[in-house]
NUVEXPA-823538 format. One record per atom (N, C-alpha, C): residue in one letter; atom name; y, z, x. Coordinates in nm, 4 decimals, decimal comma. Example, Ala and Ser with C-alpha at 12.3 -4.5 7.8 and 13.67 -1.06 7.14 Angstrom:
<rs>
R   type   atom      north         up       east
R      A      N    -0,5690     0,7800     1,3190
R      A     CA    -0,4500     0,7800     1,2300
R      A      C    -0,3300     0,7800     1,3200
R      S      N    -0,2250     0,7080     1,2850
R      S     CA    -0,1060     0,7140     1,3670
R      S      C     0,0030     0,7870     1,2900
</rs>
This chain:
<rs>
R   type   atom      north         up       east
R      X      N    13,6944     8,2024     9,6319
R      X     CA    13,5678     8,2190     9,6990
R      X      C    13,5924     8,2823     9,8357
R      X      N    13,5118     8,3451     9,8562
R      X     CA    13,4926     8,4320    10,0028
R      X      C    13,4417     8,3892    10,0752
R      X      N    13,5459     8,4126    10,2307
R      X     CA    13,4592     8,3310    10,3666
R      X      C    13,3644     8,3493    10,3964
R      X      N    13,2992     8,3059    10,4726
R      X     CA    13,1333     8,3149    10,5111
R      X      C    13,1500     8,4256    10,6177
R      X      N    13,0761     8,5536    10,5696
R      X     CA    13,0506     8,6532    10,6149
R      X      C    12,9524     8,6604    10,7615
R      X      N    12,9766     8,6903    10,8535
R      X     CA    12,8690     8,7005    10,9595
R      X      C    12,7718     8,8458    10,9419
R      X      N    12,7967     8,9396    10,8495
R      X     CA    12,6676     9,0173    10,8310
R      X      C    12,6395     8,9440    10,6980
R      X      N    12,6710     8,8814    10,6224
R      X     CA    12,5766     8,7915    10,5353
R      X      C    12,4903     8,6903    10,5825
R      X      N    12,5327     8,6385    10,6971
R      X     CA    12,4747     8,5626    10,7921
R      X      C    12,3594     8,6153    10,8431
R      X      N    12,3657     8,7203    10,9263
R      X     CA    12,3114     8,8218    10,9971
R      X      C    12,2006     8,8295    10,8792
R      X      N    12,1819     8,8973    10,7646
R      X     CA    12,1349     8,9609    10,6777
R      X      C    12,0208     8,8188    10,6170
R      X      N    12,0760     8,7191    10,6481
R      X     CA    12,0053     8,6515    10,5837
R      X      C    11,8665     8,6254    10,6942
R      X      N    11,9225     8,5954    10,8142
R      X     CA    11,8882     8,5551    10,9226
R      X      C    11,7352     8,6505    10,9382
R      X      N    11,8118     8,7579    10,9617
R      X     CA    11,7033     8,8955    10,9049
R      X      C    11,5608     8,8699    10,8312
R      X      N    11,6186     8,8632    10,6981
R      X     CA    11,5486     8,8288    10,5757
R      X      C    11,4485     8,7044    10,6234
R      X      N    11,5145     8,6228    10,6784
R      X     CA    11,4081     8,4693    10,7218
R      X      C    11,3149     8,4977    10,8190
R      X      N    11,3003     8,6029    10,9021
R      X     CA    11,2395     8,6269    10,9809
R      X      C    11,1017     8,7625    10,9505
R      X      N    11,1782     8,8011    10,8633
R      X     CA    11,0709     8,9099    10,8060
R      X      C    10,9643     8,8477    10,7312
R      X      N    11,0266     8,7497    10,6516
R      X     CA    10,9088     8,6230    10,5668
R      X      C    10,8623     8,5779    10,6677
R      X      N    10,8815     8,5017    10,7815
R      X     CA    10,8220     8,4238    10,8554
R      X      C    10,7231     8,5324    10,9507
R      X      N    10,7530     8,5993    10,9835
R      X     CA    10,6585     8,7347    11,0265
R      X      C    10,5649     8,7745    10,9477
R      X      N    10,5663     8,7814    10,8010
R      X     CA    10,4745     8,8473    10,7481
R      X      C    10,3925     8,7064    10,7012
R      X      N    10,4319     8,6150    10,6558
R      X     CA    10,3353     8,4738    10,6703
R      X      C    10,2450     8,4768    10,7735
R      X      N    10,3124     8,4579    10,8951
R      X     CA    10,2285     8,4829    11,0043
R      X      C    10,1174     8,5821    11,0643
R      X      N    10,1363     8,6935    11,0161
R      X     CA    10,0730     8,8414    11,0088
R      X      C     9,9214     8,8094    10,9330
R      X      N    10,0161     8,7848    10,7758
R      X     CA     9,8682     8,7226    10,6871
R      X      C     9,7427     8,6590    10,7193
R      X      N     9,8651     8,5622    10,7911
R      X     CA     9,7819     8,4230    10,8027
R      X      C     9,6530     8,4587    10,9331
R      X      N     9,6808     8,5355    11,0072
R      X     CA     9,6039     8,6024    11,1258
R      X      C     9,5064     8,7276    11,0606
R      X      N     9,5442     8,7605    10,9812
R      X     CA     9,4540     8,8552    10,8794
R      X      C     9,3112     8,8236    10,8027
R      X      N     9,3781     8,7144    10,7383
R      X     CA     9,2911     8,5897    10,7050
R      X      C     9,2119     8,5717    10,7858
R      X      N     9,2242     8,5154    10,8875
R      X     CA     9,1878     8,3879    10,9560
R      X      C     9,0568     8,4971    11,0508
R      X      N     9,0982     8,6240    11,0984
R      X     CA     9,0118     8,7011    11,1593
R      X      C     8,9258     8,7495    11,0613
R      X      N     8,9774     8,7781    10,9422
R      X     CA     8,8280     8,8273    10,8498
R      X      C     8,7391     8,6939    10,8396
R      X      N     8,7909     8,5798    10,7997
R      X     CA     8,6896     8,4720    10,8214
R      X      C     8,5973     8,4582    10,8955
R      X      N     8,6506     8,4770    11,0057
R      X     CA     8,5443     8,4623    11,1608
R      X      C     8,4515     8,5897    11,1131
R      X      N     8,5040     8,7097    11,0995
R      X     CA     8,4300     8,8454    11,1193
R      X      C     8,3268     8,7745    11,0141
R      X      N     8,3547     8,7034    10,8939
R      X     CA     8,2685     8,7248    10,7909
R      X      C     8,1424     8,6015    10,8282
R      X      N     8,2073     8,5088    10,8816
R      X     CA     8,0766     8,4180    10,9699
R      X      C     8,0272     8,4900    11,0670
R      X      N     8,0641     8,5470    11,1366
R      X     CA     7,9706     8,6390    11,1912
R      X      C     7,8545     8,7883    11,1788
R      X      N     7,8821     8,8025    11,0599
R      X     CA     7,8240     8,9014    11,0301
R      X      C     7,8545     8,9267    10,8390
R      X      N     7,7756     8,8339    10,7792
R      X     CA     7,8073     8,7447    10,6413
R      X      C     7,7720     8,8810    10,5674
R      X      N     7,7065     8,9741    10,6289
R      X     CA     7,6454     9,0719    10,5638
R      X      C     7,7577     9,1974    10,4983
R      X      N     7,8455     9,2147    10,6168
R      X     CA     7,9786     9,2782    10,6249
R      X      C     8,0928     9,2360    10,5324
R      X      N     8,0212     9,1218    10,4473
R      X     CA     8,1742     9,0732    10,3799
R      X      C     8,2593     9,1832    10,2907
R      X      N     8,2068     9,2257    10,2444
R      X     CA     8,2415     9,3219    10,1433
R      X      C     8,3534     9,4062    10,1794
R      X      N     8,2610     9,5170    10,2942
R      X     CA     8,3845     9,5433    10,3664
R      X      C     8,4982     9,4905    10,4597
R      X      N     8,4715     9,4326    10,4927
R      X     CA     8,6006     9,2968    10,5634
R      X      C     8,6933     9,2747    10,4272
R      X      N     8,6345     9,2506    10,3262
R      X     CA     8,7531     9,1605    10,2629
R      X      C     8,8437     9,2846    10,1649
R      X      N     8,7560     9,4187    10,1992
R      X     CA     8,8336     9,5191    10,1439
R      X      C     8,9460     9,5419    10,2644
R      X      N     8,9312     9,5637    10,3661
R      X     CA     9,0035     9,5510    10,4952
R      X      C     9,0841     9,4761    10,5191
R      X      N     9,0956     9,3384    10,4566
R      X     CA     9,1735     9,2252    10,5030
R      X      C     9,2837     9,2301    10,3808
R      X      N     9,2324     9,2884    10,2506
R      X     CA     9,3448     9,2822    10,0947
R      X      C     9,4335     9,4652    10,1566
R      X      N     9,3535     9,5441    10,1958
R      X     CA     9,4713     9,6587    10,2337
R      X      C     9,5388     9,5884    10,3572
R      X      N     9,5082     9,5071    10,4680
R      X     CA     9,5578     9,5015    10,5509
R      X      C     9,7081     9,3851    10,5052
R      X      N     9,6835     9,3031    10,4213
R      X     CA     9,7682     9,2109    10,3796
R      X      C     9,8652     9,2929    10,3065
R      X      N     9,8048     9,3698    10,1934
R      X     CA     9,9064     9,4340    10,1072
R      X      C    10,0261     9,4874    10,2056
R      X      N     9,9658     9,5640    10,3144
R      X     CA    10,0510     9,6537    10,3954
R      X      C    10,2021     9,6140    10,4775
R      X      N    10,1360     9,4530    10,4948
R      X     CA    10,1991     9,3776    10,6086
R      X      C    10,3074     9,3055    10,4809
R      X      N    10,2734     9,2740    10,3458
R      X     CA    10,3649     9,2399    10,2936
R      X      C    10,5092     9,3421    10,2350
R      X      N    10,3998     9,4632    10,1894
R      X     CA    10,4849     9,5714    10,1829
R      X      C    10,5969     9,6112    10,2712
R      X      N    10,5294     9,5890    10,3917
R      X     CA    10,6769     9,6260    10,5320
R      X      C    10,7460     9,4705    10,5319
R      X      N    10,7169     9,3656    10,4928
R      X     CA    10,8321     9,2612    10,4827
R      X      C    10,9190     9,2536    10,3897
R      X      N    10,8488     9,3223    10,2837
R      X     CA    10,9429     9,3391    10,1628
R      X      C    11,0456     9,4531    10,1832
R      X      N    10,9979     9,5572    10,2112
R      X     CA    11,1189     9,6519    10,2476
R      X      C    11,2280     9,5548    10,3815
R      X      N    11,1658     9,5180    10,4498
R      X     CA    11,2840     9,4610    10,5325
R      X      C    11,3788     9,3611    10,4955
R      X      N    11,3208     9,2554    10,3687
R      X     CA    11,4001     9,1751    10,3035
R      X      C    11,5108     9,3175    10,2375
R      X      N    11,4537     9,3353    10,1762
R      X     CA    11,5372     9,4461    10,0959
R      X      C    11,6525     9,5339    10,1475
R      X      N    11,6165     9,5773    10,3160
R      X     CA    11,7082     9,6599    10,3873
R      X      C    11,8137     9,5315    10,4624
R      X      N    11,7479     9,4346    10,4960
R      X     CA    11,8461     9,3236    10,5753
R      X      C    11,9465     9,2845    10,4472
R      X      N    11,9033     9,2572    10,3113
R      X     CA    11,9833     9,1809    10,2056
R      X      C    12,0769     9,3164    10,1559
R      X      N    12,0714     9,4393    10,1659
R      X     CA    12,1492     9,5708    10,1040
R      X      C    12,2505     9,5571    10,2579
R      X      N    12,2116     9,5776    10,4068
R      X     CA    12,2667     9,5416    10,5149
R      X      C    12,3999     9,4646    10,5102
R      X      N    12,4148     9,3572    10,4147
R      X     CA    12,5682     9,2565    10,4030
R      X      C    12,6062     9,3432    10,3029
R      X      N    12,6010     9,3758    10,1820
R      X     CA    12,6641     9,4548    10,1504
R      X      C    12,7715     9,5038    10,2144
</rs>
């Protein structure tokens, strides 16, 4: 077995932070279309088209970064 790598370390470290970023991102995505949509109930439609591209986007760039931090130890 192989020693514990510090860019596997690194890489992971990476990776935990890109999830925890894009959780967080979401979760503020969410949470502002909600309000927008109590405020103006009429607008939902477009809000929640706004809030599924805006999520897709934010997961999309966490996923490439899992992907570039985990190829990174390599």
């Amino acid at each position: 077995m192989e020693p514990f790598s510090v860019g596997a370390g690194l890489a992971v470290l990476g990776a935990g932070l890109a999830v925890i970023g894009a959780g967080l991102g979401i979760g503020r995505i969410g949470g502002q279309a909600m309000d927008a949509i109590a405020r103006q109930p009429e607008a939902a439609g477009q809000v929640q088209t706004n809030m599924i591209i805006s999520a897709a986007l934010v997961e999309g760039c966490a996923l490439f970064a899992i992907v570039v931090s985990l190829l990174a130890s390599l």
